[in-house]
C-alpha positions in Angstrom: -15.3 -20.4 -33.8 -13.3 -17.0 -33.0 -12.4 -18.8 -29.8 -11.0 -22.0 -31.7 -13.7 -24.3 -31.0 -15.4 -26.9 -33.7 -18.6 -26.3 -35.7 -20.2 -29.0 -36.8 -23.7 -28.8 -39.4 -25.6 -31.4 -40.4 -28.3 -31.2 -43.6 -31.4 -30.8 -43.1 -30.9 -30.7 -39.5 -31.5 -26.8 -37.3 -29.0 -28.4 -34.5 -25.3 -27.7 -34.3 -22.7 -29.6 -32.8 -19.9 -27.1 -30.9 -16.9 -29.3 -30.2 -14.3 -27.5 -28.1 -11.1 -28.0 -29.6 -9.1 -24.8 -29.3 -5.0 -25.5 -28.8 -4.2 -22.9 -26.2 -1.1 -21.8 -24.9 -0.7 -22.1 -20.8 2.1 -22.7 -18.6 1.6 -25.1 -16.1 0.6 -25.4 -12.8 3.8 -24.2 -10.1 4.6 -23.2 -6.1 2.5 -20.2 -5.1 4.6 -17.1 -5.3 2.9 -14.9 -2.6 1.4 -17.1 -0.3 4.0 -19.6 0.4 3.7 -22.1 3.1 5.7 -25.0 4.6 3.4 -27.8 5.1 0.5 -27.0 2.6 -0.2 -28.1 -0.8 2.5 -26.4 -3.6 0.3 -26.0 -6.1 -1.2 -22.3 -7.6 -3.8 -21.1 -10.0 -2.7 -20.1 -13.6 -3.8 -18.2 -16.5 -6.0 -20.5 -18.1 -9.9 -20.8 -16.0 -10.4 -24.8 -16.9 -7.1 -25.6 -15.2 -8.3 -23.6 -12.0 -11.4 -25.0 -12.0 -9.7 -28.5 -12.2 -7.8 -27.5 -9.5 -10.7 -27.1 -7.6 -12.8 -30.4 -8.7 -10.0 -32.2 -7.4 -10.9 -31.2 -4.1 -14.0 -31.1 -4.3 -15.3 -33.7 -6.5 -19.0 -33.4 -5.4 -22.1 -32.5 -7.5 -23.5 -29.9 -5.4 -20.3 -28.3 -6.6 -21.8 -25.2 -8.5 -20.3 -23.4 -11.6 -22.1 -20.1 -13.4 -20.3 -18.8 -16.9 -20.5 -15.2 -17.0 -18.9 -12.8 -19.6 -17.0 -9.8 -19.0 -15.5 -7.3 -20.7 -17.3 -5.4 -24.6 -14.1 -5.6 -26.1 -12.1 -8.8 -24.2 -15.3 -11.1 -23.7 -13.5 -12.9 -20.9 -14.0 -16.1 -19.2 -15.6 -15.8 -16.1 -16.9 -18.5 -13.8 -18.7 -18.0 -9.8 -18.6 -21.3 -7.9 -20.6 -22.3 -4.4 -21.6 -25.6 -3.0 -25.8 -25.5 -3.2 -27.0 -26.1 -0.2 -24.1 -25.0 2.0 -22.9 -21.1 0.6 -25.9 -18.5 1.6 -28.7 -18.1 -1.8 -28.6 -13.8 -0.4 -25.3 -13.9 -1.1 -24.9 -16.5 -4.2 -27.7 -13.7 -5.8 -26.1 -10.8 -4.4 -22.8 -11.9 -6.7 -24.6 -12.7 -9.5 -26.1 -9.7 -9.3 -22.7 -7.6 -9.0 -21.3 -9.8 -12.0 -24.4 -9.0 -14.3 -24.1 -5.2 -13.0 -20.0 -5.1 -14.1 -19.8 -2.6 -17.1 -16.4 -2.6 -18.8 -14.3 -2.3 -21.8 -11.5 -5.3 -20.8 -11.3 -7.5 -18.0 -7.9 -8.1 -17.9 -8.7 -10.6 -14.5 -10.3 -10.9 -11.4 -7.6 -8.4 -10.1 -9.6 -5.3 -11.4 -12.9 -7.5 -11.1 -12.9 -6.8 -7.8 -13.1 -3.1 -7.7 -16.4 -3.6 -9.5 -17.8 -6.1 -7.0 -16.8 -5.0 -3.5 -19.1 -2.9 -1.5 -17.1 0.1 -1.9 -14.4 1.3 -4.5 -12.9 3.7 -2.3 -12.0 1.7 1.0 -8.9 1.1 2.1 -9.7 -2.5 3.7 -10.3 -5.8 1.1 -13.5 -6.9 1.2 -12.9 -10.0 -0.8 -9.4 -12.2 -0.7 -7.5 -12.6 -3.5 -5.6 -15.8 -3.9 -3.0 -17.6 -6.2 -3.9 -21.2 -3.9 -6.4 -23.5 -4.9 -7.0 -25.1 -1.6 -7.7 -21.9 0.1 -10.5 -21.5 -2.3 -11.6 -25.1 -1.8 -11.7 -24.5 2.0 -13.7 -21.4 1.8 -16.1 -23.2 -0.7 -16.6 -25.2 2.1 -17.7 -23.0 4.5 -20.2 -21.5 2.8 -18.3 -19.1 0.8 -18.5 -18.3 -3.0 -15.5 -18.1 -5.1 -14.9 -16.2 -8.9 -12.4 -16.9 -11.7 -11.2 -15.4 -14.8 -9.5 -15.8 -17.8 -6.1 -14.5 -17.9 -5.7 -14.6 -14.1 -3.9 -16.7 -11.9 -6.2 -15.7 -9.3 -9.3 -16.1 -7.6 -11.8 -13.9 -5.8 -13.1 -15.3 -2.8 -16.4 -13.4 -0.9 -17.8 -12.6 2.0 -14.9 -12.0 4.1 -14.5 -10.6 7.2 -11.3 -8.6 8.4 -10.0 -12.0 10.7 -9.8 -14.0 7.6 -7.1 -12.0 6.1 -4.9 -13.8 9.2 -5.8 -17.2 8.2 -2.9 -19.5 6.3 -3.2 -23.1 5.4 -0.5 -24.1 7.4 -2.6 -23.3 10.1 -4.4 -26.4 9.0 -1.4 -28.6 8.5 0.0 -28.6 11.9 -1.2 -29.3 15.7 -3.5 -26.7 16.9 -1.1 -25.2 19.8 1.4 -24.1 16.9 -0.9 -23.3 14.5 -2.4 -20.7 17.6 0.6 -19.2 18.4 1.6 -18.3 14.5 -2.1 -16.8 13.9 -1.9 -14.8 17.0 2.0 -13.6 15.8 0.4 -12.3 12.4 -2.7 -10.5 13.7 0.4 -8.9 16.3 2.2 -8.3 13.0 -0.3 -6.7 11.5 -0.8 -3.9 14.5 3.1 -3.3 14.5 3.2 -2.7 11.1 0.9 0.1 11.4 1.3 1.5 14.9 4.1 1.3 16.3 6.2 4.2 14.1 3.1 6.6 15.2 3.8 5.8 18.5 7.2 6.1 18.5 6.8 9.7 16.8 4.2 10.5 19.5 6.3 10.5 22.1 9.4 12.1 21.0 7.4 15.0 20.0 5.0 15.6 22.7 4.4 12.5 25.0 7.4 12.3 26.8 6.2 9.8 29.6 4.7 7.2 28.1 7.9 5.6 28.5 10.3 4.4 31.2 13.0 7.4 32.0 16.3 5.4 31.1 15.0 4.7 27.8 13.9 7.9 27.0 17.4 9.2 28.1 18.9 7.1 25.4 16.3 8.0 22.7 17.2 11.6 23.3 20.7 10.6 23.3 20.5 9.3 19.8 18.9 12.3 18.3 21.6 14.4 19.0 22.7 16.5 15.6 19.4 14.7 13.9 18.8 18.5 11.7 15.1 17.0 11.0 12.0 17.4 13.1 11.4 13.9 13.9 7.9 13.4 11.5 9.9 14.6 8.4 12.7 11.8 9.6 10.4 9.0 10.0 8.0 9.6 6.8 11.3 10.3 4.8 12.3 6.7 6.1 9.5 4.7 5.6 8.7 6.4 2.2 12.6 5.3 1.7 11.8 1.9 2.8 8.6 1.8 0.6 10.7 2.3 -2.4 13.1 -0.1 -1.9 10.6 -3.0 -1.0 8.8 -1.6 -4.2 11.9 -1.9 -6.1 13.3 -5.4 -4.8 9.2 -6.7 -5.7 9.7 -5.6 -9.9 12.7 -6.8 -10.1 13.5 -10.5 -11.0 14.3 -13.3 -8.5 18.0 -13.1 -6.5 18.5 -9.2 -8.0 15.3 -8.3 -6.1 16.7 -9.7 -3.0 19.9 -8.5 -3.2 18.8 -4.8 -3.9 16.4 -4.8 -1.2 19.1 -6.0 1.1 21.9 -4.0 -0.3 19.7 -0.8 -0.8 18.3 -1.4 3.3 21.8 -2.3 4.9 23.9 0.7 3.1 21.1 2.6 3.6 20.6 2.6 6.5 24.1 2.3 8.5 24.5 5.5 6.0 22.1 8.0 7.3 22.8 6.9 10.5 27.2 8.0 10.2 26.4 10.7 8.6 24.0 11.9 11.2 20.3 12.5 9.3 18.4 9.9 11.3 18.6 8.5 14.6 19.5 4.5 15.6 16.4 4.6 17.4 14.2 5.5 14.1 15.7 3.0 12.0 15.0 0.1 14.2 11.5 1.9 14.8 11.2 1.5 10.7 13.2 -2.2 10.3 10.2 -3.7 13.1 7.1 -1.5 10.7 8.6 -3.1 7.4 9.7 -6.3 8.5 6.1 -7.3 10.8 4.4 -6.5 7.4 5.5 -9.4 5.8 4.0 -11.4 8.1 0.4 -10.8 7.4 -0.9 -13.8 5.2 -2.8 -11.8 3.1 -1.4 -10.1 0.6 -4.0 -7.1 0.3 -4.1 -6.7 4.2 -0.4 -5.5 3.2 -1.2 -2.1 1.4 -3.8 -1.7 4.0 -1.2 -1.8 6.8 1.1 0.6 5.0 -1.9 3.1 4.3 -2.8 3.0 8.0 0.6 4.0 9.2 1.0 6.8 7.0 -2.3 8.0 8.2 -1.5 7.7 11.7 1.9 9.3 11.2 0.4 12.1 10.2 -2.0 12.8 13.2 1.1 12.0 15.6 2.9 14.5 13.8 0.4 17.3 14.9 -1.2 15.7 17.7 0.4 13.4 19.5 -1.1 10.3 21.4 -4.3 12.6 21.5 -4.1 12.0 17.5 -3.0 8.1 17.4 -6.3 7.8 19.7 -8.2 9.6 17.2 -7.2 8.0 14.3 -7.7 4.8 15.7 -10.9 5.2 16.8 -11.9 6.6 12.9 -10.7 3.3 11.7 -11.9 1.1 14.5 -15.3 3.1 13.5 -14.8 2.6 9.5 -14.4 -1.3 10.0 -17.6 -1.7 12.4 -19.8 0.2 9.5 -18.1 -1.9 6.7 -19.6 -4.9 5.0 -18.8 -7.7 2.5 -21.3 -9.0 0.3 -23.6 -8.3 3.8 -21.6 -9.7 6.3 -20.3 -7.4 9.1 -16.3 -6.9 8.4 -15.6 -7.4 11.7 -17.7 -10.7 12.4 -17.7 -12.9 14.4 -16.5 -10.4 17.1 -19.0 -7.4 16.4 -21.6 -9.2 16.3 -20.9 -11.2 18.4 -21.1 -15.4 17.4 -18.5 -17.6 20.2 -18.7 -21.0 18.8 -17.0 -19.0 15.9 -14.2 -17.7 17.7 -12.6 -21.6 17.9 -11.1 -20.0 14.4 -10.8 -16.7 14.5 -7.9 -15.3 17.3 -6.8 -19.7 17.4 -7.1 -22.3 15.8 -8.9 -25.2 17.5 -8.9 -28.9 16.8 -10.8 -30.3 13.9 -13.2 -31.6 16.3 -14.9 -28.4 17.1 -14.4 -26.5 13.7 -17.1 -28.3 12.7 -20.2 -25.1 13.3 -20.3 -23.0 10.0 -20.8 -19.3 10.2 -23.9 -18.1 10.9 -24.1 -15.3 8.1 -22.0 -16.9 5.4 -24.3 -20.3 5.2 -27.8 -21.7 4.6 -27.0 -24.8 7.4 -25.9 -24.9 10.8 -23.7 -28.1 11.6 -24.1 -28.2 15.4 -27.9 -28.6 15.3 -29.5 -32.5 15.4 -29.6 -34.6 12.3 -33.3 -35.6 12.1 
């Protein structure tokens, strides 16, 4: 009743009828605001869980279609909802989350945003085990290859597991367009991705200790540009990117055209500024613009912050050590994702361990013909073997 549904008794009678009838306030269903795409559906998860779910049924009207209530939260008693297709996700890892959800101990689940930390292998990582997503058919197409998806209350979106660290490069627009493009625009984001995160370490690398790493005419003009620079070059570039941090931070929490105009405004003045007046070099602030701008490119919205924390991190061991420390750092993290696991699938699977017929999605995307083999780990059935 606290809820706003109907109780109904009946004399002499030790059975109840609960009729749901509670009027609840929800805002309808709208474009995605972080995942855009051109040639996908335009529709996104809200704040109310039947509405999501319904997004989901629509897609997937079949009855192996599973759906398992859980409550979380002592004090909010929120909504909560796992879904799987029987006979196609994995039953390790269909128990393994309902194990994690019965194991959640917390005061208020304000969503599936701080659900996670609760679920994921490990609280303190920097990479996302899980995806989070405002689009319904992303979480209809990982349904459907094996995966398990979770919902909540007072969250527009959803928690999809296992992942592994390829997935975060995935868009549906790869699946709306002809293979060759779609190939070429996955292969541009995982690109992205490294940009974001190495190429200001690399940059600082050189102009502090490896000097040959690049062609002689270029470092001439480098050189050139950091004439009456008065800052070593690693307090330049983290005073830039922390400068470029804030102003992305500041365009996102503001509303619509004002964000984009300070971001733009606060960039551009910025910028051509501190370059007059002689504090940074022309060379750094392109360095930066590629870093900030190849972020955005990255499909998934929590690969982002990961991205950001790795360049920072590998700033830092440029700063000291040069290539020597880029090397090093890279090799802790290449280490850290080959030990890392989501709900018992490798991070970095298919590729370590190794699974080809896998790969037709992973670095491209092939036709629909041969995308038809589900992942090995993720699933109870293997499509390419015989019908008997």
């Amino acid at each position: 009743m606290l809820k706003g549904n109907t109780v109904i008794f009946f004399e002499d009678c030790s059975d109840i009828f609960i009729v749901e009838a509670p009027k609840v306030e929800k805002r309808s269903v709208d474009k995605p605001e972080n995942e855009t795409t051109i040639f996908a559906a335009k529709d996104s998860f809200v704040e109310d869980i039947d509405t999501n779910i319904s997004l989901i049924i629509k897609r997937l009207p079949i009855p192996n279609l599973k759906v398992e209530p859980f409550t979380l939260g002592k004090l909010s008693r929120t909504n909560s909802k796992v879904l799987w297709i029987k006979g196609l996700a994995s039953n390790e890892i269909v128990g393994e989350v309902r194990r994690r959800m019965e194991d959640v101990d917390i005061d208020v689940a304000d969503g599936t945003s701080n659900l996670a930390e609760f679920i994921q292998d490990k609280p303190i990582n920097i990479f996302p085990t899980y995806r989070l997503t405002e689009r319904p058919d992303l979480v209809s197409r990982a349904l459907s290859d094996g995966r398990v998806a979770i919902l909540c209350d007072n969250s527009p979106f959803a928690l999809v597991v296992p992942v592994t660290f390829w997935d975060n490069f995935k868009s549906m627009d790869d699946y709306a367009q002809i293979p060759i493009a779609a190939s070429v625009l996955r292969i541009v984001r995982i690109l992205a991705f490294f940009l974001s995160s190495f190429i200001s370490p690399l940059y600082l690398s050189f102009v502090t200790y490896n000097h040959t790493i690049v062609p002689p005419s270029l470092a001439l003009n480098i050189s050139q540009g950091r004439e009456g620079v008065p800052f070593p070059s690693v307090i330049e570039l983290i005073f830039m990117t922390v400068i470029i941090d804030i102003i992305r931070e500041a365009g996102t929490r503001m509303p619509g055209m004002v964000g984009y105009f300070i971001g733009t405004l606060g960039a551009v003045i910025i910028g051509q500024s501190a370059v007059a007046a002689g504090y940074v070099s022309v060379s750094l602030i392109i360095v930066i613009a590629v870093s900030a701008i190849a972020s955005f490119a990255i499909a998934s919205t929590t690969l982002v912050n990961t991205s950001r924390i790795i360049n920072y991190f590998l700033i830092m061991l440029a700063g000291s050590l040069g290539i020597f420390g880029l090397f090093s750092g890279s090799f802790v993290i290449l280490w850290r994702m080959s030990i890392l696991e989501s709900f018992g699938v490798p991070y970095l699977y298919p590729v370590v361990p190794i699974e080809p017929k896998a790969w037709t999605d992973i670095f491209i995307r092939a036709p629909f013909k041969m995308l038809k083999s589900k992942l090995r780990l993720t699933t109870d059935i293997d499509r390419d073997k015989p019908k008997k």
